[in-house]
N, C-alpha and C positions, 0 to 999 in steps of 0.2 A: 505337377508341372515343373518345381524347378525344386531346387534341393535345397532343405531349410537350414537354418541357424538351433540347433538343438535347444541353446540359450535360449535366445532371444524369438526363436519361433518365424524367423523372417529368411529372405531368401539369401541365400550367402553370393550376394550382387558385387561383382567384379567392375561391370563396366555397363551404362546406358547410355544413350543417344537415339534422340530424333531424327530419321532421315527424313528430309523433305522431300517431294515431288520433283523428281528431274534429277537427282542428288545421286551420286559414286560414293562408295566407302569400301576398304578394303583394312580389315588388322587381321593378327596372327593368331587363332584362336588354339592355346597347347591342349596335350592329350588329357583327357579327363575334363576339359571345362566345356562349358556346353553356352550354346547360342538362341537364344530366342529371338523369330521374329513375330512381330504383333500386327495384325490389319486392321489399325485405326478406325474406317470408314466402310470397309466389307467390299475393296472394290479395289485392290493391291493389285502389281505384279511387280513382284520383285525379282528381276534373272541373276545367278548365282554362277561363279567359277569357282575350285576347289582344285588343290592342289598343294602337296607338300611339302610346308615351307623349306626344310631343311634339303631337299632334294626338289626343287619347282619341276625337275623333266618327269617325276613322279607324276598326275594328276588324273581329275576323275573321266572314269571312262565311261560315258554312257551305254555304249553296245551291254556292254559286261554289265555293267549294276543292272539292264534290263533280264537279259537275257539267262543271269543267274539265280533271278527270282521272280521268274516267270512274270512280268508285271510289265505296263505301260507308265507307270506312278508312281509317286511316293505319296505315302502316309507313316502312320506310326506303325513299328517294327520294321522297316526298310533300310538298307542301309547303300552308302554311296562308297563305289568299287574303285579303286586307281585302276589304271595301266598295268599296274605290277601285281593284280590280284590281291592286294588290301585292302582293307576299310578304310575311308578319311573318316567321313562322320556316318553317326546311325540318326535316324529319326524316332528321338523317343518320346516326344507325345507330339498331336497335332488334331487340332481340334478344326480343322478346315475340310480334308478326308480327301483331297485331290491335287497333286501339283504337277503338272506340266513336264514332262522330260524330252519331248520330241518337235519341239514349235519353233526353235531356235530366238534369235533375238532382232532385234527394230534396228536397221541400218541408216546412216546417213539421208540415204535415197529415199527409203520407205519412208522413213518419217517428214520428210519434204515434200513425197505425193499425198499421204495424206493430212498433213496438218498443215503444211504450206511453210513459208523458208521460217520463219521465226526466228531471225540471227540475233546475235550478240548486239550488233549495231543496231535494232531494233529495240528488241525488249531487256538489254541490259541484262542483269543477274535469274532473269526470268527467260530466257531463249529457251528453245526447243531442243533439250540434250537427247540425243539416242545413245540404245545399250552400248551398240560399237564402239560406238567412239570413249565413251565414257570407260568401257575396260579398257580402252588402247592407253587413256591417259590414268589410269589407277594401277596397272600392270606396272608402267613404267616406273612407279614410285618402288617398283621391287626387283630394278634390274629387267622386266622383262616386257616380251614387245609384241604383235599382232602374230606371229608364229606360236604362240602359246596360247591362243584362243581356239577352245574345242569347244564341243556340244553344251550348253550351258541346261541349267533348270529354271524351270519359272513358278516363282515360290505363291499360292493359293490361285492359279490359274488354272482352268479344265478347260481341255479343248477335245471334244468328242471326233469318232471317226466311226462312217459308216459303211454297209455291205460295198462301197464301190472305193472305199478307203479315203473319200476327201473328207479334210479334215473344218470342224467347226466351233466356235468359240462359243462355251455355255456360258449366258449370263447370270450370275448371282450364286457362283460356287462357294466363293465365300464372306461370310457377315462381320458386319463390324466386333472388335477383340477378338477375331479369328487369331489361332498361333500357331506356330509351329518351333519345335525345340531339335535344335540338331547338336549331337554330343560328339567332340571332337578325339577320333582314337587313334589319329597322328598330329603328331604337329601341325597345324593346316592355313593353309593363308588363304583364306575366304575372301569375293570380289563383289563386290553388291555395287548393280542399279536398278534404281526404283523408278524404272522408264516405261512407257506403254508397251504391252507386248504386241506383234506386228499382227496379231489377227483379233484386235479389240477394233471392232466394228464402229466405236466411238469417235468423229470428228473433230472432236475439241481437246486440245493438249490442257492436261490435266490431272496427270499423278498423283496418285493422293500422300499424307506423310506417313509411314510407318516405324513404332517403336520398337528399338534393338537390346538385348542385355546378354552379359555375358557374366556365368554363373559355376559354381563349381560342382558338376553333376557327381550323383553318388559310383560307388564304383560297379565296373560290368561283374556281375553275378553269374551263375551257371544256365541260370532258368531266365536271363535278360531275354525281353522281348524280341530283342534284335538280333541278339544271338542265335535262337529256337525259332525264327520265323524260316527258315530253310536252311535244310541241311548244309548247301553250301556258305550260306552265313558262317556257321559255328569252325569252317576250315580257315575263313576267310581274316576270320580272331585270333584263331591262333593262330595264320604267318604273320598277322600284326603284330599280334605281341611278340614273335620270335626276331623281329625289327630290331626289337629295344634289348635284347641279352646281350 
């Protein structure tokens, strides 16, 4: 799962935090170090934006990351495509096996019909945040503003789609210490909130917390998972790495 201390046998741990329920978090996570998220309670969604920090008009392009690797999902060996036909991050382990790439996120609105207003003036440090809003205000802390909001991920979420294409929310995708590890192969200033996703059937505002770390993965090999899971993967490394010459 995460890359050890040769020494000491332990993971070579950069950085950890607790995100709570309802909670934004947004750092810069550089190339080679890698992010783990953990699903506490087996009942997570975390939505994610990516994007390269040293260039933010860089960012991840869903059409492309689907459509290059034939897939509706991420799991382990998948990797996430910019705009520009690069890798931000791969996903190299992930013990959940489903995350959401086409459901988008819980707006203002949505989360008002169905949870009901929840404001600040009410419930104090406990109000009812939606993704929206919570990337509008974590963007901002990097220069950047609701024009920079594209198709997001929603991390241990499955949302199933049948013969006539409507789309439905599987319960119990994933269990509690579900994770998933994503290895950073640009610079990438990753945007997390741990908000309800807009098609959890659930009434009750209620987010659960999930634990974050960031770690220093070992380095990408010839035969990397992520690299070998499609041919266009292994193109998509090399204009990456031609970035950095």
């Amino acid at each position: 799962m995460k890359a050890m201390d040769e020494k000491l046998g332990k993971p070579k741990l950069i950085y950890e935090e607790r995100l709570r329920g309802g909670q934004m978090w947004s750092r810069v996570i550089r190339r080679g170090q890698a992010l783990s998220i953990i699903d506490l309670e087996g009942r997570a969604s975390v939505a994610a934006l990516f994007y390269n920090a040293d260039q933010p008009v860089e960012r991840y392009n869903m059409a492309d990351t689907l459509k290059a690797q034939y897939t509706a999902r991420l799991t382990r060996g998948y990797v996430l495509y910019s705009d520009m036909g690069r890798i931000l991050m791969s996903v190299i382990d992930d013990s959940c096996g489903w995350h959401d790439t086409i459901t988008g996120m819980l707006d203002e609105a949505g989360s008002r019909q169905r949870y009901g207003t929840g404001s600040y003036q009410e419930l104090r440090n406990d109000f009812y945040r939606n993704t929206r809003d919570n990337f509008m205000i974590e963007l901002g802390k990097h220069g950047l503003d609701q024009r920079e909001i594209v198709a997001n991920v929603n991390f241990f979420v499955k949302v199933a789609a049948d013969e006539q294409g409507r789309l439905a929310w599987v319960q119990g995708n994933s269990r509690p210490g579900a994770h998933v590890d994503l290895r950073a192969e640009l610079n990438v200033l990753v945007v997390l909130s741990n908000t309800p996703h807009p098609l959890d059937p659930s009434r009750k505002y209620d987010p659960p917390p999930v634990e974050l770390s960031i770690w220093n993965a070992p380095p990408v090999e010839l035969d990397d998972v992520c690299r070998t899971k499609r041919p266009e993967n292994a193109r998509g490394f090399e204009l990456t790495r031609q970035y950095f010459l």
